[in-house]
C-alpha positions as CSV (number, residue, x, y, z in Angstrom):
1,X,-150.0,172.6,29.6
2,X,-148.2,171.0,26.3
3,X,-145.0,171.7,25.4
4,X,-143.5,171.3,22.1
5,X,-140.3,171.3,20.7
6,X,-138.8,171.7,17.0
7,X,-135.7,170.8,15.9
8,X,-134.5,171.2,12.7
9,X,-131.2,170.5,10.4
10,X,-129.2,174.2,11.1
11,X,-126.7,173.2,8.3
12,X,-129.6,173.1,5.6
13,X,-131.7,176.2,7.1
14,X,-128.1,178.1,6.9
15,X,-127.7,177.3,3.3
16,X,-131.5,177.9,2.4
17,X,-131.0,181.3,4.2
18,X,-127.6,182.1,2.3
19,X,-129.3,181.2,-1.2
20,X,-132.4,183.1,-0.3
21,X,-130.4,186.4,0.8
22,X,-129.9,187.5,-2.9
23,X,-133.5,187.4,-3.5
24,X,-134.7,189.0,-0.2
25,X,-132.3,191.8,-1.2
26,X,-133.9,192.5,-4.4
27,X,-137.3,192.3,-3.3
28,X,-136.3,195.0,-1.0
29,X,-134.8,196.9,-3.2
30,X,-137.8,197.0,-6.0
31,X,-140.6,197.7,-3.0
32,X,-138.3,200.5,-2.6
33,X,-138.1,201.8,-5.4
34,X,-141.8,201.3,-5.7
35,X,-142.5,203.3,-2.8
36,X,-140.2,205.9,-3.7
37,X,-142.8,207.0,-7.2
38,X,-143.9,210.0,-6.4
39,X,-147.5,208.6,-8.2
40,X,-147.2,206.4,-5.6
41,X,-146.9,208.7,-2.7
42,X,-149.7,210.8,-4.2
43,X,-152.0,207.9,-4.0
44,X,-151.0,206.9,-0.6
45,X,-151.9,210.5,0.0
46,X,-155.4,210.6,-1.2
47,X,-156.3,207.1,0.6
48,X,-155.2,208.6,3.8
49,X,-157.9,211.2,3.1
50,X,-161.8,210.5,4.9
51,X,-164.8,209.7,1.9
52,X,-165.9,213.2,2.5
53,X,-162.8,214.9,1.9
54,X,-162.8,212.6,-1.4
55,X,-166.2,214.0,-2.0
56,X,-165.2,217.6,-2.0
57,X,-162.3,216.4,-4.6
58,X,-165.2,214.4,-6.7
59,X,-163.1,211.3,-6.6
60,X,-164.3,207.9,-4.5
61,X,-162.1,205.7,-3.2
62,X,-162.7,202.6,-5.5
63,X,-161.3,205.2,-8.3
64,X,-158.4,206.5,-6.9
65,X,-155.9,204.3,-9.1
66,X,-157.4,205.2,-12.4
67,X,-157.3,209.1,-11.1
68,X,-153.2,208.4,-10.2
69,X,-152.1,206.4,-13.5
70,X,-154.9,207.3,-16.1
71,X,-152.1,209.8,-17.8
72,X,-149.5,206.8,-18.3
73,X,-151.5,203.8,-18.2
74,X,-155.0,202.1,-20.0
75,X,-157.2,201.3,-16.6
């Protein structure tokens, strides 16, 4: 069996990390605020739905985005 071993420079990973936090922060905070549209919760809704519920609804999947944002946005 092979073994390996990686060692790296903690003082530079610890500043990488510290410069990084910032961004990490505010990635976080715009996916959450993303997720937190209620257009987006209604199209998380619909793709949990099966093809034949879709059916019923006359939508299919492949035009669920244009369905969700045609009222605010040209798709």
């Amino acid at each position: 069996m092979a073994q390996t071993a990686y060692f790296a420079n903690q003082s530079a990973l610890g500043i990488l990390t510290l410069l990084a936090k910032p961004f990490t922060a505010l990635g976080k905070g715009l996916v959450a605020l993303g997720e937190a549209n209620s257009r987006y919760q209604k199209l998380n809704a619909l793709m949990e739905l099966s093809d034949a519920e879709l059916a019923k609804r006359n939508l299919k999947r492949d035009e669920l985005v244009h369905h969700v944002f045609s009222d605010s946005y040209y798709i």
